[in-house]
N, CA, C and O atoms as a Tripos MOL2 file, in Angstrom:
@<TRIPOS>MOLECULE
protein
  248   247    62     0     0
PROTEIN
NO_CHARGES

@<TRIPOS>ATOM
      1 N        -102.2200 -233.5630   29.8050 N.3       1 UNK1
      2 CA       -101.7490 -232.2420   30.1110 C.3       1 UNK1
      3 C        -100.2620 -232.1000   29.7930 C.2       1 UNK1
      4 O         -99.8060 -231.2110   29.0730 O.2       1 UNK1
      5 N         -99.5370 -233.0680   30.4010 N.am      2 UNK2
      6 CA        -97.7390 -233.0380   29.4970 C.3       2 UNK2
      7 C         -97.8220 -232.9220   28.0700 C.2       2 UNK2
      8 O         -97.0770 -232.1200   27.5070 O.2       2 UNK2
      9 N         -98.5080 -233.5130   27.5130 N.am      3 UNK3
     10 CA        -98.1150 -233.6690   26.2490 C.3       3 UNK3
     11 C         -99.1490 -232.4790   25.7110 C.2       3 UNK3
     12 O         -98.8090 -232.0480   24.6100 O.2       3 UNK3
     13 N        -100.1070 -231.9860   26.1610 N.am      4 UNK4
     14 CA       -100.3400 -230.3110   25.9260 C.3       4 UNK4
     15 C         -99.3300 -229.1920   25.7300 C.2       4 UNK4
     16 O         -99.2510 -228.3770   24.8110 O.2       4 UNK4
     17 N         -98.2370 -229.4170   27.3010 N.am      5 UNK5
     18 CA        -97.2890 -228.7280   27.2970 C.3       5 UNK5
     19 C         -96.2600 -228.7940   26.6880 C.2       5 UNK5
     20 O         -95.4730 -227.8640   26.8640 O.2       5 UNK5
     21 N         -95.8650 -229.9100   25.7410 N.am      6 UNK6
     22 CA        -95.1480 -230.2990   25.2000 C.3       6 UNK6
     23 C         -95.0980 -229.9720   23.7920 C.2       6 UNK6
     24 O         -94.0900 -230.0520   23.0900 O.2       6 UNK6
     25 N         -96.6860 -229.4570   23.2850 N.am      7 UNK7
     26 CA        -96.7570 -228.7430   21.9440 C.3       7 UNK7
     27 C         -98.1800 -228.4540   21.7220 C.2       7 UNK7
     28 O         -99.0300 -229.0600   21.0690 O.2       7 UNK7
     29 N         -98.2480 -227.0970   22.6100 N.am      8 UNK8
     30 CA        -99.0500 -226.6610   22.9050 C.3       8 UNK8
     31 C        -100.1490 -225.9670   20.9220 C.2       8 UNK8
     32 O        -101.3710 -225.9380   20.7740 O.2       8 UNK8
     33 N         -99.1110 -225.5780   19.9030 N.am      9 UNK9
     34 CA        -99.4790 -225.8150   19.0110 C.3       9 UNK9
     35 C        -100.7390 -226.4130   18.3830 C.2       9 UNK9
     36 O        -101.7210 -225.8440   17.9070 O.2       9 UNK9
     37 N        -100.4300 -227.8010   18.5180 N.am     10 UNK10
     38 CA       -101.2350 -228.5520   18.0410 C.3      10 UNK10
     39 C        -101.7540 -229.9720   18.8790 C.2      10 UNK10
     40 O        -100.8960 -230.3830   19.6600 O.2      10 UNK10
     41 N        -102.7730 -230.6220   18.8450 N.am     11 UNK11
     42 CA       -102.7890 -231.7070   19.2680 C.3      11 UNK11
     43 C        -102.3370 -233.2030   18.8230 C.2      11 UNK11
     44 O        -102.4190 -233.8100   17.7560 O.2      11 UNK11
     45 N        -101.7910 -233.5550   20.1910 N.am     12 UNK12
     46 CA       -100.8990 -235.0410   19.6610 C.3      12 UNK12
     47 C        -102.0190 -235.8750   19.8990 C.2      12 UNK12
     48 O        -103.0850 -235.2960   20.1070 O.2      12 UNK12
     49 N        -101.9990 -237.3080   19.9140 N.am     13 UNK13
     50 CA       -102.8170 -238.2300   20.2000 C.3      13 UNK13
     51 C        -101.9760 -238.4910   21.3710 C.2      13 UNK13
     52 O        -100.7870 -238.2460   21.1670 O.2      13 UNK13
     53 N        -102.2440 -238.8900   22.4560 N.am     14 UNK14
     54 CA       -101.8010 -239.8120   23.4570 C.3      14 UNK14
     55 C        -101.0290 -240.8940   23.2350 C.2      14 UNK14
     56 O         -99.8450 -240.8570   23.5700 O.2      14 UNK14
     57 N        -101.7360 -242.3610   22.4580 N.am     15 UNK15
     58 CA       -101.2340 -242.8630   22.0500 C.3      15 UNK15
     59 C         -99.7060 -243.1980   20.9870 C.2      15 UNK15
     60 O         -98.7250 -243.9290   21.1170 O.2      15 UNK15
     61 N        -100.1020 -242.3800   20.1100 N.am     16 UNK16
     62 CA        -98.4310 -242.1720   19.5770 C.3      16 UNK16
     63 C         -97.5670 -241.4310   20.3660 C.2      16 UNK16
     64 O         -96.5680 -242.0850   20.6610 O.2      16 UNK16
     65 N         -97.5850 -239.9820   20.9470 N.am     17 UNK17
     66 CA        -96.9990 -239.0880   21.7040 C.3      17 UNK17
     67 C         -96.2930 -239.8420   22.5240 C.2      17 UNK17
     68 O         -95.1210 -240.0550   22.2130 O.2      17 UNK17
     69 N         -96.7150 -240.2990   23.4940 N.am     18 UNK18
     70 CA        -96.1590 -240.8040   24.9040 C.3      18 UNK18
     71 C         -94.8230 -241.3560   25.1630 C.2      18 UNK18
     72 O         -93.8010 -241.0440   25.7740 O.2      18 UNK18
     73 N         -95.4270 -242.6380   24.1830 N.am     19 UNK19
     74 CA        -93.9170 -243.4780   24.2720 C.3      19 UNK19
     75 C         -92.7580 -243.1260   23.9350 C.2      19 UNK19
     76 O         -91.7500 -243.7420   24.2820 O.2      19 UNK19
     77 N         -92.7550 -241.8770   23.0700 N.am     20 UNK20
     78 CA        -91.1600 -240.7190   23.0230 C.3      20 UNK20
     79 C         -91.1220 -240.2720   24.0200 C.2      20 UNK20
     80 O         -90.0980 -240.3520   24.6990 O.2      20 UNK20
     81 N         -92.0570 -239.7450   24.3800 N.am     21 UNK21
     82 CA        -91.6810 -238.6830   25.6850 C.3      21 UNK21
     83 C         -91.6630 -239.7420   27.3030 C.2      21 UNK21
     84 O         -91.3940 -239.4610   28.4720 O.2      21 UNK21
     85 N         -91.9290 -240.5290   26.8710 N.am     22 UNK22
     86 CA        -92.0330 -241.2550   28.3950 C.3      22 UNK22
     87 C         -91.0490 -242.2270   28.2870 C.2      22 UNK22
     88 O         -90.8190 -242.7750   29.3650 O.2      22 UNK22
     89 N         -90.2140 -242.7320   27.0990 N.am     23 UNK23
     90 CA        -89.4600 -244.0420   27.4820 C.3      23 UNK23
     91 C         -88.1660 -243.3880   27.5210 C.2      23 UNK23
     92 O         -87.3970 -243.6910   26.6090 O.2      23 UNK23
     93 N         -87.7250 -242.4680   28.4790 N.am     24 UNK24
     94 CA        -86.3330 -242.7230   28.7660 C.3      24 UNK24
     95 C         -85.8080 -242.9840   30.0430 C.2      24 UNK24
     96 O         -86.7290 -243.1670   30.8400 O.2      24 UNK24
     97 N         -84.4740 -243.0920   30.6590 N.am     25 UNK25
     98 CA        -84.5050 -243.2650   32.1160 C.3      25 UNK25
     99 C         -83.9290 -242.3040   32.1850 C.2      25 UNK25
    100 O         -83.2230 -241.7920   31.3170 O.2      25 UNK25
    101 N         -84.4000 -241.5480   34.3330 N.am     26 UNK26
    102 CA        -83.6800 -240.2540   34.4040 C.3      26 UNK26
    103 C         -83.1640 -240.5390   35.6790 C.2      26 UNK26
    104 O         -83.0990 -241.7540   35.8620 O.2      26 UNK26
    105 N         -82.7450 -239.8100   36.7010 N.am     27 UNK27
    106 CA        -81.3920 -239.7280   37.5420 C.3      27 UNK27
    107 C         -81.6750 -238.5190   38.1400 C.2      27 UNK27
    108 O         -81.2800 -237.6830   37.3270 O.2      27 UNK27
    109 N         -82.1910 -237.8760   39.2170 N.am     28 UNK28
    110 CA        -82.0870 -236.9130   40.3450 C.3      28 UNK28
    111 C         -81.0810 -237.1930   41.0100 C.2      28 UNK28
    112 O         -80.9140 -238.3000   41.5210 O.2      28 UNK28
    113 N         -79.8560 -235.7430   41.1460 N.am     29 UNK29
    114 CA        -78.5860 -235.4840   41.7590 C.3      29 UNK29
    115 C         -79.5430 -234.0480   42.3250 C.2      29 UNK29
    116 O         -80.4120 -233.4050   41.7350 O.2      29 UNK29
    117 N         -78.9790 -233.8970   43.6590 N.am     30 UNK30
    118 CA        -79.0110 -232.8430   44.4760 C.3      30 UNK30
    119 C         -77.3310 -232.4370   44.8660 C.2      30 UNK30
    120 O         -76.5660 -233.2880   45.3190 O.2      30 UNK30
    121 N         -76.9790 -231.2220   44.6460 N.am     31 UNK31
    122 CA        -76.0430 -230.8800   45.1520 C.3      31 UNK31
    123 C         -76.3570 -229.0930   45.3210 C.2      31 UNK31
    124 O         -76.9830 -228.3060   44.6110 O.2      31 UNK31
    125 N         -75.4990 -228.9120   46.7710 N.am     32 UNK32
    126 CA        -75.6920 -227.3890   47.1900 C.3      32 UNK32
    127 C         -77.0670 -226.6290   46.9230 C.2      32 UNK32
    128 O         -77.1100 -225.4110   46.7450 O.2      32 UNK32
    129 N         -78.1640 -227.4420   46.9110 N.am     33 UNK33
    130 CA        -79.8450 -227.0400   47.7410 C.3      33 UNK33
    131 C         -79.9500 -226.9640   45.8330 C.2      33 UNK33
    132 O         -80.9930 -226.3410   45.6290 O.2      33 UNK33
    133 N         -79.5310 -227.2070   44.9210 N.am     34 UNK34
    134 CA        -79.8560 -227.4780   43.8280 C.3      34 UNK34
    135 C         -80.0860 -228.6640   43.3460 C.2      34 UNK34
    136 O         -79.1660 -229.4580   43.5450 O.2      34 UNK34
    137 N         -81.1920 -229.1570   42.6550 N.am     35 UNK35
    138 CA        -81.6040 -230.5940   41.9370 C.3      35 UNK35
    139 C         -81.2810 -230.8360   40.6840 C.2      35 UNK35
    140 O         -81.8420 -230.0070   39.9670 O.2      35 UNK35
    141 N         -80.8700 -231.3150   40.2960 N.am     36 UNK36
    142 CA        -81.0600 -231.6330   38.2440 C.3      36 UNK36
    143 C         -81.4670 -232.7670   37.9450 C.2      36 UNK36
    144 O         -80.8870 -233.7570   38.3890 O.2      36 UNK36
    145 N         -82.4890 -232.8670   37.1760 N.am     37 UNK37
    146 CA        -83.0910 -234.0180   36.1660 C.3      37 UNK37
    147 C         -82.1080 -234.4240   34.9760 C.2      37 UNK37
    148 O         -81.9990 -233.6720   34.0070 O.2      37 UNK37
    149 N         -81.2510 -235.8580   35.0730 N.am     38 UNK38
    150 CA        -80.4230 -235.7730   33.7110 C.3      38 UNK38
    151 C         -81.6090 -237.1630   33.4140 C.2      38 UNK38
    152 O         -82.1540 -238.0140   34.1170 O.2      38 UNK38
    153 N         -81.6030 -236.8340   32.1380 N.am     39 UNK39
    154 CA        -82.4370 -238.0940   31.7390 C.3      39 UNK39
    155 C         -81.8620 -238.6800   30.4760 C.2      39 UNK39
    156 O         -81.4020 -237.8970   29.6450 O.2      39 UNK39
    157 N         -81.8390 -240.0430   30.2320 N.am     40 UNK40
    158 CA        -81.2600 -240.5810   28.9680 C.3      40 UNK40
    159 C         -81.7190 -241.1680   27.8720 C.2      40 UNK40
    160 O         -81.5600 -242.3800   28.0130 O.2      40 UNK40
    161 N         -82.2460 -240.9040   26.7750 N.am     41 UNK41
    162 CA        -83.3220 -241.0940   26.0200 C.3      41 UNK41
    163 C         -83.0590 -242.9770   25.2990 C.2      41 UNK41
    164 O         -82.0080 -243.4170   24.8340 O.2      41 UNK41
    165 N         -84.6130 -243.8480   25.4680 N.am     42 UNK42
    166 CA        -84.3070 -244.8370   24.6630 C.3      42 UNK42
    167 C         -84.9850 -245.0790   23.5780 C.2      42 UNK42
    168 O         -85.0360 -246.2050   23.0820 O.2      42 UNK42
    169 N         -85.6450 -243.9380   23.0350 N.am     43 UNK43
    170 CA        -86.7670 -244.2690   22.0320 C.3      43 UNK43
    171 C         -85.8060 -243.4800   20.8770 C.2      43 UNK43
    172 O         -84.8920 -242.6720   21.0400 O.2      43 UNK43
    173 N         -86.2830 -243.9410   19.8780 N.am     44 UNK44
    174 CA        -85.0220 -243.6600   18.0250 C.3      44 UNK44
    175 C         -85.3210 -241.9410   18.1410 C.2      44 UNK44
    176 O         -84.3330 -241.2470   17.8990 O.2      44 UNK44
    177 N         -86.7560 -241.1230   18.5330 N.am     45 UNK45
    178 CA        -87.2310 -239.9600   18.0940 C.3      45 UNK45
    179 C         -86.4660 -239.3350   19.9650 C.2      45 UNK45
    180 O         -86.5720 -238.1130   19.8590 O.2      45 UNK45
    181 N         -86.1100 -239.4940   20.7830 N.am     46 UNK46
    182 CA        -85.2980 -238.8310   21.8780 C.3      46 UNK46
    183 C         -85.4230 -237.4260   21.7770 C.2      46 UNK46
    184 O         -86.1380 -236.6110   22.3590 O.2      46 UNK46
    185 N         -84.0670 -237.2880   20.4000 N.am     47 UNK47
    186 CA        -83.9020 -235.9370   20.1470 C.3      47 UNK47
    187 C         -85.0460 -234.5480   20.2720 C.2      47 UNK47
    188 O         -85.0340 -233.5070   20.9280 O.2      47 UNK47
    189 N         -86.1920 -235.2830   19.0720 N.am     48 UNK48
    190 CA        -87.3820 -234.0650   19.6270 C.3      48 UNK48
    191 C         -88.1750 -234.4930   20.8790 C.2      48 UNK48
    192 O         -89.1790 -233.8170   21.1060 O.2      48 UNK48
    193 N         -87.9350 -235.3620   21.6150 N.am     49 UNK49
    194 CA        -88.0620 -235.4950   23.1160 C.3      49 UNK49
    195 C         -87.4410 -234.6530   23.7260 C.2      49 UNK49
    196 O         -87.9410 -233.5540   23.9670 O.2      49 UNK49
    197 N         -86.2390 -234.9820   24.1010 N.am     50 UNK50
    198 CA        -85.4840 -233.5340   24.0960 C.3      50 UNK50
    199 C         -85.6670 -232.0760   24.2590 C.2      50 UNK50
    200 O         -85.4160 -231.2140   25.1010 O.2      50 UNK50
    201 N         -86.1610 -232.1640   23.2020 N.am     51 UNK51
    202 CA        -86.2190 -230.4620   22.8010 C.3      51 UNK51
    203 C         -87.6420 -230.2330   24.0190 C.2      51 UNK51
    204 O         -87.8320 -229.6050   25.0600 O.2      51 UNK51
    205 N         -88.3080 -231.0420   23.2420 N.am     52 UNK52
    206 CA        -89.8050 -230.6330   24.0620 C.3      52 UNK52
    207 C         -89.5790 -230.2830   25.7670 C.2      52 UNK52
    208 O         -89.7250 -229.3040   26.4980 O.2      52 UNK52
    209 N         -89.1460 -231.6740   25.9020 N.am     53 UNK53
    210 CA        -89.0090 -231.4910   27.5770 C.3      53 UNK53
    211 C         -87.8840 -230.4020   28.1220 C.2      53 UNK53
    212 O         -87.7900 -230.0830   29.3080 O.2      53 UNK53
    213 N         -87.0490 -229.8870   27.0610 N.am     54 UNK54
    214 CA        -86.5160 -228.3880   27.3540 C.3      54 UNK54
    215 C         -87.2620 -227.6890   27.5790 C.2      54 UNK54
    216 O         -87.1380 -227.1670   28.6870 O.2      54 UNK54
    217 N         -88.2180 -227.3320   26.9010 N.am     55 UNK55
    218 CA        -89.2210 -226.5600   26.6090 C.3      55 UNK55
    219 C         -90.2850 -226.0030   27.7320 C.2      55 UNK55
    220 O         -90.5430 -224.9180   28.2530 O.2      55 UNK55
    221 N         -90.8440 -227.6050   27.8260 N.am     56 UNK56
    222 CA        -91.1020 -227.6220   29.4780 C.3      56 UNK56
    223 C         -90.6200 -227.4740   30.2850 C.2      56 UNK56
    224 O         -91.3740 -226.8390   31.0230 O.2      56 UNK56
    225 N         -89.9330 -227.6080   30.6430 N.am     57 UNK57
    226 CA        -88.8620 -227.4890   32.0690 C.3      57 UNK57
    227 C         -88.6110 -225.2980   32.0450 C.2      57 UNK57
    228 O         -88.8870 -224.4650   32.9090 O.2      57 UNK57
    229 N         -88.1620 -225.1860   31.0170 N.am     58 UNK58
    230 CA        -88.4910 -223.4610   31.1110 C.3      58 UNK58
    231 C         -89.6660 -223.0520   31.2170 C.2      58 UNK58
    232 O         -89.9640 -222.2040   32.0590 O.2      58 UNK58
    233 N         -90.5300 -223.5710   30.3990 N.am     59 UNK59
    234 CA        -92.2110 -223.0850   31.0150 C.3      59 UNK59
    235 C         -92.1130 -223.1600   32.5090 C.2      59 UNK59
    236 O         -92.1050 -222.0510   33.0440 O.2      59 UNK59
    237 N         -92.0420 -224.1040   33.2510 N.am     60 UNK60
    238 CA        -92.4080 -224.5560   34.4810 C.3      60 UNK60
    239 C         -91.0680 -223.6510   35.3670 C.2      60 UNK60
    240 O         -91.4060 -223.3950   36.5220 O.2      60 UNK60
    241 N         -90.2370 -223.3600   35.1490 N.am     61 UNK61
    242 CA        -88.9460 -221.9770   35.8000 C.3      61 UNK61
    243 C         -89.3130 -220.8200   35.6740 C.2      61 UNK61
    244 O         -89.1330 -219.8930   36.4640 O.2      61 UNK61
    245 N         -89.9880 -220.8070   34.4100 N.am     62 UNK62
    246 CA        -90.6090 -218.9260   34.1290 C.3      62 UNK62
    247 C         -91.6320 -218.6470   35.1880 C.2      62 UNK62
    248 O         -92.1800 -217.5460   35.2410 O.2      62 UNK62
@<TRIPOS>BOND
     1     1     2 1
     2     2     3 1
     3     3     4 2
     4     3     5 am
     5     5     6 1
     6     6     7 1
     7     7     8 2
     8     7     9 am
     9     9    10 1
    10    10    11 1
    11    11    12 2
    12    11    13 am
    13    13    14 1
    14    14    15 1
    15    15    16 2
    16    15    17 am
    17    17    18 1
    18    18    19 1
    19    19    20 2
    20    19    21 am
    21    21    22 1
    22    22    23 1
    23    23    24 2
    24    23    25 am
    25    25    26 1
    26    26    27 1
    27    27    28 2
    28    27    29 am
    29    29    30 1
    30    30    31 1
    31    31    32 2
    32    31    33 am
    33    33    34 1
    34    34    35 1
    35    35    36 2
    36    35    37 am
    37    37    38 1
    38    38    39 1
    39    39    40 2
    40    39    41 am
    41    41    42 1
    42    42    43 1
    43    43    44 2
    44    43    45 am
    45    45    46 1
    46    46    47 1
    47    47    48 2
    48    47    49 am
    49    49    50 1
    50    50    51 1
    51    51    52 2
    52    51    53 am
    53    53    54 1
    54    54    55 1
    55    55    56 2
    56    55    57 am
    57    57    58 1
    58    58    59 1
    59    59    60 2
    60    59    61 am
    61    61    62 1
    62    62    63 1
    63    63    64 2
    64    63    65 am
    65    65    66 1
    66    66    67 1
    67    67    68 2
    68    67    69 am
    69    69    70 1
    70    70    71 1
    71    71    72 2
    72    71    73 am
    73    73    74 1
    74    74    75 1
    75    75    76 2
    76    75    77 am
    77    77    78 1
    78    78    79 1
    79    79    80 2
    80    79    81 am
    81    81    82 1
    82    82    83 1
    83    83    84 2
    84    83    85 am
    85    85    86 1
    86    86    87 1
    87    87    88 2
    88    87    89 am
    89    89    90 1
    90    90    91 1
    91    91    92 2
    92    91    93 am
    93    93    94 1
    94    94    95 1
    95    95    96 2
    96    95    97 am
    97    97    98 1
    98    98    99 1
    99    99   100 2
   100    99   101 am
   101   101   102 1
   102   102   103 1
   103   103   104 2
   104   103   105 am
   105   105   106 1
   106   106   107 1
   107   107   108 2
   108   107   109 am
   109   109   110 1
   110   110   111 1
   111   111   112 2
   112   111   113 am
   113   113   114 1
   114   114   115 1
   115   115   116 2
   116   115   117 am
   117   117   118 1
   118   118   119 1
   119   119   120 2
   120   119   121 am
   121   121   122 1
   122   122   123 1
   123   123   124 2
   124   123   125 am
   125   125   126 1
   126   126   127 1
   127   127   128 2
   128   127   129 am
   129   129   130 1
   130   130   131 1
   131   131   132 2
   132   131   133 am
   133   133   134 1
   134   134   135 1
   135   135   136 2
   136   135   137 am
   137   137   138 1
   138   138   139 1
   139   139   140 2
   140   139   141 am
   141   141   142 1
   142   142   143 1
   143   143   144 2
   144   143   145 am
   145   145   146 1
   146   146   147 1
   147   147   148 2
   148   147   149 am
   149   149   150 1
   150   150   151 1
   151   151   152 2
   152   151   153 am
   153   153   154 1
   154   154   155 1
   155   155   156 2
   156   155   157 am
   157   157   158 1
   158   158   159 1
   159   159   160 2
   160   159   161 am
   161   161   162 1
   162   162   163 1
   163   163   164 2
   164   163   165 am
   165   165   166 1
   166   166   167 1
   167   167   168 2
   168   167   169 am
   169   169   170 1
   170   170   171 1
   171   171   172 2
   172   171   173 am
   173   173   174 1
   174   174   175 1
   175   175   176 2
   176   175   177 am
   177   177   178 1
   178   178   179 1
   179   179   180 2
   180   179   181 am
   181   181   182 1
   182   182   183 1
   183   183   184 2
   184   183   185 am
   185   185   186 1
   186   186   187 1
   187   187   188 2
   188   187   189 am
   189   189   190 1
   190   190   191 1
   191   191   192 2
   192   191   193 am
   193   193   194 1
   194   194   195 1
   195   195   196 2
   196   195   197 am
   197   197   198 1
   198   198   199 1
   199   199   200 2
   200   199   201 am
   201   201   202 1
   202   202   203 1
   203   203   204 2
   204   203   205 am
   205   205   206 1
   206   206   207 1
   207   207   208 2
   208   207   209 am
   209   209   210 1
   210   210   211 1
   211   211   212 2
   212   211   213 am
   213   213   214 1
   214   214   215 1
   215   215   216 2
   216   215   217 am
   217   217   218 1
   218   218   219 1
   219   219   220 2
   220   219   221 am
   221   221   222 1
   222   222   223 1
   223   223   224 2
   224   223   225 am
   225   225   226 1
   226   226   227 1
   227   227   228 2
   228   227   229 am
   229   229   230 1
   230   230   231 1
   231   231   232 2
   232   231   233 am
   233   233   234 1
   234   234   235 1
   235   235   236 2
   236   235   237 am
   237   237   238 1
   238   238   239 1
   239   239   240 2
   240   239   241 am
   241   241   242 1
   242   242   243 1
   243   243   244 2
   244   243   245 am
   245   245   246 1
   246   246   247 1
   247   247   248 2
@<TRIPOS>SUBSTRUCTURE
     1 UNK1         2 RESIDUE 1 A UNK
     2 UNK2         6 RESIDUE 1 A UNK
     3 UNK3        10 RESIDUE 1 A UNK
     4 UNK4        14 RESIDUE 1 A UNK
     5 UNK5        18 RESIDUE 1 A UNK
     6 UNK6        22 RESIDUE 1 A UNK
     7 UNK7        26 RESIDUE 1 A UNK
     8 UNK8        30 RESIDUE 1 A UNK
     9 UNK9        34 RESIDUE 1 A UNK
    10 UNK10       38 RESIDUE 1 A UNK
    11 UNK11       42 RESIDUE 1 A UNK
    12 UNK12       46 RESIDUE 1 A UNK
    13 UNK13       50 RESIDUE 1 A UNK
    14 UNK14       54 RESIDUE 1 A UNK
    15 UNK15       58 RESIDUE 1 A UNK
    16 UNK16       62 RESIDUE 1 A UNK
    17 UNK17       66 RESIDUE 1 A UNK
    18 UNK18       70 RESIDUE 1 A UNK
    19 UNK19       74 RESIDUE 1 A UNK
    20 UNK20       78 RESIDUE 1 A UNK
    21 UNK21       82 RESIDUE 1 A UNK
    22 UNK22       86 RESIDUE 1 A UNK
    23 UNK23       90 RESIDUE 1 A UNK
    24 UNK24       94 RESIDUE 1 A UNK
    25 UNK25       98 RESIDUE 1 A UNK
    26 UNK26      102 RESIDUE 1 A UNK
    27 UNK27      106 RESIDUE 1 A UNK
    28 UNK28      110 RESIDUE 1 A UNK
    29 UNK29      114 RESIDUE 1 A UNK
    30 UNK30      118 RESIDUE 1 A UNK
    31 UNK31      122 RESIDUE 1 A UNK
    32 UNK32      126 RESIDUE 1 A UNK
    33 UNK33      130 RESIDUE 1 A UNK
    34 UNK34      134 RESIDUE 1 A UNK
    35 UNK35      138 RESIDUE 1 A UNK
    36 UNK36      142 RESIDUE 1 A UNK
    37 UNK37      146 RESIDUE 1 A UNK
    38 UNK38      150 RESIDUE 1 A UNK
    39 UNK39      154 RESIDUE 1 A UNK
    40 UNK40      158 RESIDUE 1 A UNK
    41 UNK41      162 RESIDUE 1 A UNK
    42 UNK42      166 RESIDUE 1 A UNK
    43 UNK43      170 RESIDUE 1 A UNK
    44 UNK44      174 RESIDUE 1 A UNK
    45 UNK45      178 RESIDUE 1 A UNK
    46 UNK46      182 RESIDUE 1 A UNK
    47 UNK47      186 RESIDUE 1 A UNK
    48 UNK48      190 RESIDUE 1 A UNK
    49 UNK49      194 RESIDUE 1 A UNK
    50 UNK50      198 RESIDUE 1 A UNK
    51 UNK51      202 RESIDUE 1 A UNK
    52 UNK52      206 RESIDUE 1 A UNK
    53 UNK53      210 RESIDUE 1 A UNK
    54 UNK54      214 RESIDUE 1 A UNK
    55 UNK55      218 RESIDUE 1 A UNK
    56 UNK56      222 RESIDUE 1 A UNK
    57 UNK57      226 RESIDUE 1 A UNK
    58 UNK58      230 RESIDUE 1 A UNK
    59 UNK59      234 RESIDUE 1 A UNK
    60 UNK60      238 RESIDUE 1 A UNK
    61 UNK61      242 RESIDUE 1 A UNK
    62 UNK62      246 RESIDUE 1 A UNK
């Protein structure tokens, strides 16, 4: 289902997909009843990690 939301377009395989979108480390800060997800990418493709999980994160605010 993430990786649905992640490119809703077309279908990824699981297998290749994941390990971009899943190997980075992230960091929850709460300040003033607000949260942020900073996350730091370790896979070479990050960048369109990145984007995607922008992507998501506004789907899931709208």
């Amino acid at each position: 289902m993430f990786v649905r939301l992640a490119s809703p377009e077309g279908r990824r395989e699981t297998i290749t997909s994941r390990p971009w979108l899943m190997s980075s480390i992230g960091r929850r800060t709460e300040h003033a009843s607000q949260t942020t997800l900073t996350l730091t990418g370790l896979h070479a493709h990050f960048k369109k990690a990145k984007q995607l999980l922008t992507q998501i994160s506004a789907q899931l605010q709208a």
